[in-house]
Wavefront OBJ file of the C-alpha trace (Angstrom):
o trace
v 99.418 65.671 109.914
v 102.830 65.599 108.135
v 104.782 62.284 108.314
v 108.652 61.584 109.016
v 109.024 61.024 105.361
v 107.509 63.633 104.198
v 110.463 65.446 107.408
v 113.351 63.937 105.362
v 112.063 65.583 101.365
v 111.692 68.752 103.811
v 115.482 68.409 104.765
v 116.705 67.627 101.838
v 115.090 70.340 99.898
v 116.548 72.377 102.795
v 119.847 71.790 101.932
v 119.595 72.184 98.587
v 117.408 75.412 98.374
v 120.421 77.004 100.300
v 123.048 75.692 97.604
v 120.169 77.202 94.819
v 120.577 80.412 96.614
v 124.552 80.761 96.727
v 124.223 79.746 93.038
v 121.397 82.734 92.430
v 124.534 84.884 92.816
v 127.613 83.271 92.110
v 126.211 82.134 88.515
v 125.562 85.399 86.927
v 128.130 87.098 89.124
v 130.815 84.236 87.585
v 129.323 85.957 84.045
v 129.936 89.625 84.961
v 132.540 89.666 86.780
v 135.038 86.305 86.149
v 134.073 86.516 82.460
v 133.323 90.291 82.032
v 130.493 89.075 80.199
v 128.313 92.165 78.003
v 124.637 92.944 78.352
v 123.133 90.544 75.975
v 125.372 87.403 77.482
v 123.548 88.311 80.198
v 120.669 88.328 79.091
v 121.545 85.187 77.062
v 122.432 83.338 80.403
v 118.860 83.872 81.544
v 117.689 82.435 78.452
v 119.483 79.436 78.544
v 117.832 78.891 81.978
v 114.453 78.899 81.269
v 114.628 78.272 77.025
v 113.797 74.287 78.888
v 110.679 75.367 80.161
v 109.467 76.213 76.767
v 110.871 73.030 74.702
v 110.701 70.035 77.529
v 107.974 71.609 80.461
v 105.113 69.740 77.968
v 106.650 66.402 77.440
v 108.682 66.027 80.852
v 104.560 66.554 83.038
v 102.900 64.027 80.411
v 105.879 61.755 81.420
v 105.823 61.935 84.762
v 102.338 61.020 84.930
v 103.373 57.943 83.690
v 105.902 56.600 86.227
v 106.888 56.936 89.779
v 108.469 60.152 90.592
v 111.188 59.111 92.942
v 113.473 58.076 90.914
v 112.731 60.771 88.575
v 113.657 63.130 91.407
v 116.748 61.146 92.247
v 118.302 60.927 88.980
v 117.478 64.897 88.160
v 119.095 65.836 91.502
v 122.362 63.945 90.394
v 122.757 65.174 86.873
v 122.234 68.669 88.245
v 125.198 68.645 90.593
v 127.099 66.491 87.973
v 126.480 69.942 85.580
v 126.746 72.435 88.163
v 130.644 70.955 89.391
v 132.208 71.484 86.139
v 131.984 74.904 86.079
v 134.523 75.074 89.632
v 136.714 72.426 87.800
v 137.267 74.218 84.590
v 137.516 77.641 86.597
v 140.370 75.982 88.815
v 142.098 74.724 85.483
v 141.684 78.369 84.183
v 139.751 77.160 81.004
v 136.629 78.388 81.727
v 134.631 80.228 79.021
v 131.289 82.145 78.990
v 130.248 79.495 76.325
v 130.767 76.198 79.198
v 128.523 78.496 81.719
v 125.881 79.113 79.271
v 125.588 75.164 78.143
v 125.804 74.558 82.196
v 122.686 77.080 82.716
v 120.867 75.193 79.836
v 121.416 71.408 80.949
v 120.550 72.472 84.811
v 117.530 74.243 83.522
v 116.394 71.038 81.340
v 117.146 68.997 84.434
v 115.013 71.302 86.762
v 112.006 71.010 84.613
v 112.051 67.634 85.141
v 112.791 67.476 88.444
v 109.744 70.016 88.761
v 107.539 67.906 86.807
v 107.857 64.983 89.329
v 107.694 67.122 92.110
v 104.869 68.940 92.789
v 102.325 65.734 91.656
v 105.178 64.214 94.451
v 103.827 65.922 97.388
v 99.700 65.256 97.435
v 100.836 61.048 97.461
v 103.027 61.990 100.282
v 101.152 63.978 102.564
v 97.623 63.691 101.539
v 95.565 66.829 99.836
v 94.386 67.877 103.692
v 97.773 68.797 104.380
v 98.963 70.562 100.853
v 98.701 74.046 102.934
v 100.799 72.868 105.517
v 103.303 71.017 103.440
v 103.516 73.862 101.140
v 104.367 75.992 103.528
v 106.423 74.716 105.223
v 108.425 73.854 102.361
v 108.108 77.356 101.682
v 109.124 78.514 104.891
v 112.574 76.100 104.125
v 113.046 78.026 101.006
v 112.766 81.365 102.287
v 115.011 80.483 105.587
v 117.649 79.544 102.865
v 117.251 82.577 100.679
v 118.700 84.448 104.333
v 121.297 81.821 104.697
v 122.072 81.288 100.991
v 122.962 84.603 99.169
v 124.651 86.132 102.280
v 126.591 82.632 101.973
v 126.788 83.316 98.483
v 128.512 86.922 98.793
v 130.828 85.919 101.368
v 132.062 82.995 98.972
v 132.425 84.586 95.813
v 134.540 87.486 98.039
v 136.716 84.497 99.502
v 137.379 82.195 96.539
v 135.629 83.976 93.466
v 132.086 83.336 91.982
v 132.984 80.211 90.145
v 134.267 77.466 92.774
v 131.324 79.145 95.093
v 128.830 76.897 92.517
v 130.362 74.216 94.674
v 127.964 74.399 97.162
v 124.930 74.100 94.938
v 126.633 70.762 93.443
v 127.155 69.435 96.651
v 123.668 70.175 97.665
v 122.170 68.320 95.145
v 123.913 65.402 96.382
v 122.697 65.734 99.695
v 118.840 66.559 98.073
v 119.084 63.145 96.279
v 120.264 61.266 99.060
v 117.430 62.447 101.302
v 114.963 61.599 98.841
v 115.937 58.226 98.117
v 115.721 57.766 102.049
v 111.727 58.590 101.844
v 109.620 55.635 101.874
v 106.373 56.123 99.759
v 103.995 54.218 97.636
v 103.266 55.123 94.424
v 100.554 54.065 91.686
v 101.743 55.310 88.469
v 98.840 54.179 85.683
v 99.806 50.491 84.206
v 101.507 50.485 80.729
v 98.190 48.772 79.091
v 96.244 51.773 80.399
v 98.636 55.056 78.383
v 97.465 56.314 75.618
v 99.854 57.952 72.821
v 101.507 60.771 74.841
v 100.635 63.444 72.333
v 97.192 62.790 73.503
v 97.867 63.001 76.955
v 99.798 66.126 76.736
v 96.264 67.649 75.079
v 94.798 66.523 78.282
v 96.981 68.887 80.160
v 96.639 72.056 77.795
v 92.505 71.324 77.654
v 92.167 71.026 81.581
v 94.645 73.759 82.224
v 92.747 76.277 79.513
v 88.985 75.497 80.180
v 89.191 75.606 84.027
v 89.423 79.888 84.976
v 91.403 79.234 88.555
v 94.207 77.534 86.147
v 93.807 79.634 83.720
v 94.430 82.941 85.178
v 96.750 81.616 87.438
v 98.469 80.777 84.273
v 98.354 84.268 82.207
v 99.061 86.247 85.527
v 102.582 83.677 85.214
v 103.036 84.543 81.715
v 102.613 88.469 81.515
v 104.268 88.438 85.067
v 107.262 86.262 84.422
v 107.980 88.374 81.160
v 108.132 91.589 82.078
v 110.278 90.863 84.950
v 112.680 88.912 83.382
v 113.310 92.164 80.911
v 114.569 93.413 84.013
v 115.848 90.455 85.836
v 118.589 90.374 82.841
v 120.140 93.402 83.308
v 119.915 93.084 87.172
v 123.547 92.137 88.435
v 124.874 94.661 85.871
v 122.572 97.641 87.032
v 123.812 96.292 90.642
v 127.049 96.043 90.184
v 128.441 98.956 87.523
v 125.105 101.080 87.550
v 124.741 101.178 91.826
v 128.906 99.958 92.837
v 127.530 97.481 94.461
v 130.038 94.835 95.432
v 129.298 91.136 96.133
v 128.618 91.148 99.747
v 126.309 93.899 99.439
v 124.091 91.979 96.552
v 124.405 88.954 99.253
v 122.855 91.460 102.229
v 120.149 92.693 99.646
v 118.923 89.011 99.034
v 119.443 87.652 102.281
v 116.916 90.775 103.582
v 114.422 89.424 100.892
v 114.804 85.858 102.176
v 113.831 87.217 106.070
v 110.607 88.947 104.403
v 109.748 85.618 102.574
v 109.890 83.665 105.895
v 107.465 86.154 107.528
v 105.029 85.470 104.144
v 105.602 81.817 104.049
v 104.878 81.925 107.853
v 101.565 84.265 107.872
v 99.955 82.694 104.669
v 97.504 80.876 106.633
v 96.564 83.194 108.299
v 96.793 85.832 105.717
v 94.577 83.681 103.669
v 91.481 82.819 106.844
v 91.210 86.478 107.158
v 91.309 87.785 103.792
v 90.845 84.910 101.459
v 92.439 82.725 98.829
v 91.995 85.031 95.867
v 91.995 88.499 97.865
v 95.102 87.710 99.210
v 96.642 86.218 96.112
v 95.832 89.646 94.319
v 96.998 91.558 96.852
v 100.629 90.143 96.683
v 100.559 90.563 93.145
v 99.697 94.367 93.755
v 102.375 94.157 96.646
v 104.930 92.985 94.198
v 104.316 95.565 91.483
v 104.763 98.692 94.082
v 108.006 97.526 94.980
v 109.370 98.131 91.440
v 109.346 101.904 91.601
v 112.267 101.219 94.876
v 114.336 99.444 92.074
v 114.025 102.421 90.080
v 114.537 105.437 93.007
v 117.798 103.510 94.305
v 120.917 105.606 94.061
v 123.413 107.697 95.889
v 126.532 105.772 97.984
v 126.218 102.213 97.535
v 125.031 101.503 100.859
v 122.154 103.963 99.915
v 121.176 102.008 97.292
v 121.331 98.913 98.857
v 119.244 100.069 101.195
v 116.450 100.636 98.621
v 116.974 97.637 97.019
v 116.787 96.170 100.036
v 113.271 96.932 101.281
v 112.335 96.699 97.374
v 113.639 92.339 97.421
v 111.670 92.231 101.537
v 108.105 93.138 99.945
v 108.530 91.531 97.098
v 109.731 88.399 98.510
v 106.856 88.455 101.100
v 104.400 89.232 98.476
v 106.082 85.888 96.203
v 105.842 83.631 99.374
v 102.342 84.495 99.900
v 101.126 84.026 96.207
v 103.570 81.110 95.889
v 102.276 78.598 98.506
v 98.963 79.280 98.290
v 98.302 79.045 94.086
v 100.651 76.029 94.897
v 98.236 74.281 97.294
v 95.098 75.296 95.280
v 96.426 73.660 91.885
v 97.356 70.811 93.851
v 93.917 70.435 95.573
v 92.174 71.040 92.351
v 93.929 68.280 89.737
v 93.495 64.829 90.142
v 96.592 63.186 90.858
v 96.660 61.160 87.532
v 96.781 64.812 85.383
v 98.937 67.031 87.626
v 102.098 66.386 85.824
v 100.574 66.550 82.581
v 98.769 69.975 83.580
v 101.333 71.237 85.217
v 103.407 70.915 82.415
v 101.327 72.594 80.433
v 100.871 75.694 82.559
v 105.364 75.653 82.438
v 104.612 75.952 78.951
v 102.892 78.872 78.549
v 103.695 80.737 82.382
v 107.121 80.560 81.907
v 107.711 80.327 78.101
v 108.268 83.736 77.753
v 111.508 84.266 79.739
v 113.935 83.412 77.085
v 112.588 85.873 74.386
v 111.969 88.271 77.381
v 115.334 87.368 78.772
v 117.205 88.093 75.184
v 115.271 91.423 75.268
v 116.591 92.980 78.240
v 120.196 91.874 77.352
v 119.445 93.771 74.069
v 117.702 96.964 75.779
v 120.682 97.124 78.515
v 122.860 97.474 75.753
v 120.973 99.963 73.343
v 118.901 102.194 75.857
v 120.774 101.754 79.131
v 120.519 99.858 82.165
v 117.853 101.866 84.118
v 115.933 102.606 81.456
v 115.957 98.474 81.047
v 114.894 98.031 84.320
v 112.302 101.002 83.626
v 110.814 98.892 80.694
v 110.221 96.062 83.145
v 108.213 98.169 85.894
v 106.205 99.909 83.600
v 105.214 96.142 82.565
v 103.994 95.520 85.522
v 101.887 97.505 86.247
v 99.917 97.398 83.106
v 100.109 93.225 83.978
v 98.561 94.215 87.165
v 95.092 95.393 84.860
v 94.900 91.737 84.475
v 95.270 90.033 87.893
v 92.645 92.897 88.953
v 89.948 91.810 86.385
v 90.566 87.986 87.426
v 88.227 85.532 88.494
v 90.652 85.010 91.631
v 89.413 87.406 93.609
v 86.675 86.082 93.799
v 87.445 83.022 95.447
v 87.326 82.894 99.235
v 87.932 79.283 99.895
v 88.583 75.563 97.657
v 85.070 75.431 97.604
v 84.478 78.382 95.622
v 87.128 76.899 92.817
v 85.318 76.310 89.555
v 85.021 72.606 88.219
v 87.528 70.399 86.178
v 86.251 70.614 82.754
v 87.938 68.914 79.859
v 89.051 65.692 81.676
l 1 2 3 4 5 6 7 8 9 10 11 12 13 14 15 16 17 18 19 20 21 22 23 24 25 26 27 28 29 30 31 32 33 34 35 36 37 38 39 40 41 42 43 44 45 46 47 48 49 50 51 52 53 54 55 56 57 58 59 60 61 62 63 64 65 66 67 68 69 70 71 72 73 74 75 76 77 78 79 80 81 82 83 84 85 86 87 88 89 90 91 92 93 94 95 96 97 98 99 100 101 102 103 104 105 106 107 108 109 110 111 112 113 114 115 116 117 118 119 120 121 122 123 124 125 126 127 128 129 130 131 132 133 134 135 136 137 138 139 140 141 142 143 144 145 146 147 148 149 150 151 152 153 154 155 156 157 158 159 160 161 162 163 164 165 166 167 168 169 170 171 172 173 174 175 176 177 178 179 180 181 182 183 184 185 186 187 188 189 190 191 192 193 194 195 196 197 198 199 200 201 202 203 204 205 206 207 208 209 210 211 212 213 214 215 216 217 218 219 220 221 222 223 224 225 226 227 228 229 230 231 232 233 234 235 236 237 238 239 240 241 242 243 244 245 246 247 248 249 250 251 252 253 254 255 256 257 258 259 260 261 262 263 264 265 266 267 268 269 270 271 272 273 274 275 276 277 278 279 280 281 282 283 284 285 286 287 288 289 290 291 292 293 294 295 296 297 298 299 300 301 302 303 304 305 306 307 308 309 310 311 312 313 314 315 316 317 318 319 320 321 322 323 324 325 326 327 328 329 330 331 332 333 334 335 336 337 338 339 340 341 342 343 344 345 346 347 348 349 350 351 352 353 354 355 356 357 358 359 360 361 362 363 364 365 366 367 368 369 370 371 372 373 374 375 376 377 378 379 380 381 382 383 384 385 386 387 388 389 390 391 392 393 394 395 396 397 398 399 400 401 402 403 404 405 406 407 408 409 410 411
């Protein structure tokens, strides 16, 4: 059963998933159309928001193993919306330059991994492993809720008082996000200092767990291949909205808020998407869920509303399909690591899930410039579907419930 204080992280992250969302837009939309920035700043600006995973994602989980993860939460939330607020501030004093969004992107990014290597190892002390599902989906359900409310939010902002000062609402989310958590009362039992070893050695704890067990494993190469070939297309994807399709803003806000109403629905049926079908059936079937809906990306066209209208039941499957996979590899890997390695593991798995989005990133900048927008977005589709040969040949469909997850090895 899930406790008031796990009810006030659960509003807080409410609030600020809904600022995350406005900023989902208003960030790369402050880039094309504030700063008229070209293909490859584009695909730069995606870089510099995941480049953190790949250099800090390692050290930040062995370190949060090592200390309570309040505070770590706390300060991360600040520092965000202390980043975040200068880009409205130097917009207002008309001094704003693709150079002090791309830094911004890059510190928020660093201070995310962080704040995601407390987190997650945050929620089994605060609920208790018998309620990960129903934590995780619920914060889940939050998310998605705020992916309706957020980018339609989002739109109507950057029409009102342009991209930039709409980042507002993301700073002043964080606040709210740190405030909530500092209101949560919890115990936690980080390892005493006489007990750490050298933290090189405890970051080879979390690569040697996360490689010889096969649930983390392939739950970590399905992140890798999948996160890369998306984000070829994912950096060309506000350009190929807005000068390949006309779209304006408040039509890229309808097309994400319809996404965000589809991830509710999977964030609400996951349980019982997962008794009928089972853990790894239903994990694979997102994933093949999520590939099909690339081919809408690529038939959108005609009138803008048209388009949108593609694009629109293209962002509803796959957002369903990511809600689904998303809370329930979420609550496996939680139920599977001990407590004392999740951060460290975790960390590791950042490394090598989501390393590849700043060289895939810089790649469909450079594509969108030299072989065209659609044929970008082409590039990235195509990728999928051959990363789909992999999820199919997985060990995860074979797994019906926790007990059929293989054991820790390497600890």
């Amino acid at each position: 059963m899930l406790t008031r204080e796990f009810g006030k992280l659960w509003l807080g992250q409410a609030i600020s998933a809904v600022g995350s969302s406005v900023t989902i837009i208003a960030l790369p939309l402050t880039a094309a159309l504030t700063l008229a920035a070209t293909p490859e700043q584009m695909g730069i600006l995606v870089a510099a928001g995941w480049l953190p995973y790949l250099l800090f994602a390692l050290l930040a989980g062995a370190w949060s193993d090592r200390l309570p993860r309040k505070p770590i939460l706390i300060a991360t939330d600040l520092a965000r919306a202390a980043v975040l607020v200068t880009i409205p501030f130097a917009a207002f004093a008309g001094v704003l330059r693709i150079e002090h969004v791309l830094a911004a992107a890059f510190v928020a990014g660093s201070m995310t991994v962080v704040f995601r290597s407390a987190y997650a190892p945050f929620i089994p002390v605060l609920v208790g492993r018998d309620a990960l599902v129903e934590a995780n989906a619920k914060l889940a359900l939050t998310d998605s809720v705020a992916r309706v409310v957020g980018p339609s939010l989002g739109g109507l902002l950057v029409q009102l008082i342009t991209a930039p000062l709409a980042i507002l609402v993301d700073a002043l989310s964080f606040v709210v996000s740190a405030i909530a958590v500092a209101s949560v009362r919890v115990r936690e039992t980080p390892p005493p200092r006489a007990e750490r070893r050298s933290i090189w050695i405890e970051i080879a704890d979390g690569l040697r767990v996360m490689l010889a067990n096969s649930f983390t494993r392939s739950v970590t190469v399905i992140g890798l291949l999948f996160n890369a070939t998306i984000t070829i297309g994912d950096a060309v994807f506000i350009l190929y909205l807005t000068r390949g399709l006309g779209l304006d803003a408040l039509l890229i806000g309808v097309v994400y808020m319809v996404g965000g109403i589809a991830s509710v629905a999977g964030a609400t049926l996951v349980q019982g998407t997962t008794a009928r079908f089972g853990i790894g059936p239903s994990m694979v079937g997102s994933i093949l869920l999520l590939t099909l809906a690339g081919l809408l990306l690529l038939a959108a066209s005609g009138p803008p509303v048209v388009a949108a209208a593609y694009l629109a039941v293209r962002g509803a499957i796959v957002s369903f399909s990511a809600a689904v996979y998303n809370v329930t590899s979420n609550s496996i890997w939680q139920a599977a690591i001990p407590d004392r390695l999740l951060g460290r593991v975790s960390g590791a798995s950042q490394v090598f899930g989501l390393g590849l989005i700043p060289i895939s990133a810089l790649a469909g900048g450079w594509l969108g410039a030299h072989v065209g927008l659609w044929n970008t977005i082409a590039i990235s589709v195509g990728g999928q579907f051959l990363a789909f040969l992999y999820v199919a040949a997985s060990p995860l469909r074979r797994i019906r419930t926790t007990g059929d997850l293989p054991a820790l090895t390497g600890v």
